[in-house]
Every structure is written in C-alpha cells, then in structure tokens.
N, C-alpha and C positions, 0 to 999 in steps of 0.2 A: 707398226706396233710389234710385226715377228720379232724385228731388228732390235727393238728393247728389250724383250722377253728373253732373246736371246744374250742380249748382252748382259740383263742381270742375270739371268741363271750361269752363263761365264764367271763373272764375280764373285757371285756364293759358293761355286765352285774353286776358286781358288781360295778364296777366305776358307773354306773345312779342308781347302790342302794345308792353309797355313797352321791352323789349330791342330792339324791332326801330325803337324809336322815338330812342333813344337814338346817338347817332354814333360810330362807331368811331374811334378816333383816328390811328392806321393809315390807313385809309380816306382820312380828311381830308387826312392829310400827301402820301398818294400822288394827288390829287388837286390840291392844290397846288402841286406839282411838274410836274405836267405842265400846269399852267396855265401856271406861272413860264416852263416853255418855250415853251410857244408866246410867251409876251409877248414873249420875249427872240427872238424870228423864228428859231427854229429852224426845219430842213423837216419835212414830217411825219414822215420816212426817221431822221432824225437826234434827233426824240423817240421813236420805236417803240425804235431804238438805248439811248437813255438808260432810258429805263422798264424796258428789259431787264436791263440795270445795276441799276436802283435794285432790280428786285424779287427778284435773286442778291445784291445786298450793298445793305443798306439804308440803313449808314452813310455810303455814299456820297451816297444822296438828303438825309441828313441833314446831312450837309456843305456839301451846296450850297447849302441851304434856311437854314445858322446863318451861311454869308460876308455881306459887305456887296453888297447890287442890281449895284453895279459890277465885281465880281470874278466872278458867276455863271456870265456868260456863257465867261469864258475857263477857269474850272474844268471847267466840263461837256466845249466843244472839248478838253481834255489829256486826263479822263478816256475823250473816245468815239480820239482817236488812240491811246492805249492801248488799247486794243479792237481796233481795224481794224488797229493792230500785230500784235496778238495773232491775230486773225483772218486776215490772211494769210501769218502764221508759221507756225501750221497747216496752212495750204491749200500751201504750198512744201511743209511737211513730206508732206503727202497725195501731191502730187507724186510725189514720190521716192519713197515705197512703192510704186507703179505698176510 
C-alpha cells in the first residue's frame, strides 16, 4: 500500500508540475499590457491607473491590446480621463454629503 501511496502522490506531482508549467493565457495578456504601457512612456501612476481598469473590465485591456501601436496610446489617455472624470465626480459628490 506505501508503494501506491507513493506512486500516486509521484503522479499529482507531476500532473501540478505540468499545470503549473503551462501559461495562463490571462496571465500573458495582463502582462503584455502592462509592458505595452510602459513602452508607450506612461508614468508608473498612470499604469497602476490602467491595470486597475483592465482588471475591473478586461475588455478594455483587450481593446487596446487589438487597436493599431499608433492609436494605443490615445485610447488608454480617454479611457484613464474617464476614470479621473468619474473619480472626481465622486469625491465632489463625497463633498457635499459632508
């Protein structure tokens, strides 16, 4: 009985080498996007912003990742001003519940 115990725990063990060897494709994309930002001289303020974005709506990241290199950049600027729109229409709103 050691001899099976042993041998399936060998098994599971390679089976979560294989899984864990394997890339997430997820992973990849959110990875890639944050690379694409830095390329495109974002500040670091301004990708922590966007990655925030992508990982509440991920179509977004996907959006920006399927336009042409030359539109990237000014997708991501409209998407993070929507943001900082949104973020201090909030904080007005906070405001005034005071």
């Amino acid at each position: 009985q050691l001899n099976n115990v042993t041998q399936y725990v060998g098994t599971m063990a390679a089976s979560m080498a294989r899984e864990a060897a394997q890339e997430d494709p997820q992973q990849k994309s959110k990875e890639k996007a944050i690379s694409e930002l830095a390329r495109l001289s974002f500040t670091g303020n301004e990708i922590v912003e966007a990655a925030t974005v992508f990982a509440k709506a991920p179509d977004q990241m996907n959006m920006m990742l399927a336009l042409p290199e030359n539109l990237r950049r000014e997708y991501v600027l409209k998407m993070l001003s929507g943001i900082l729109l949104l973020n201090s229409t909030i904080s007005f709103a906070k405001l005034f519940q005071l």
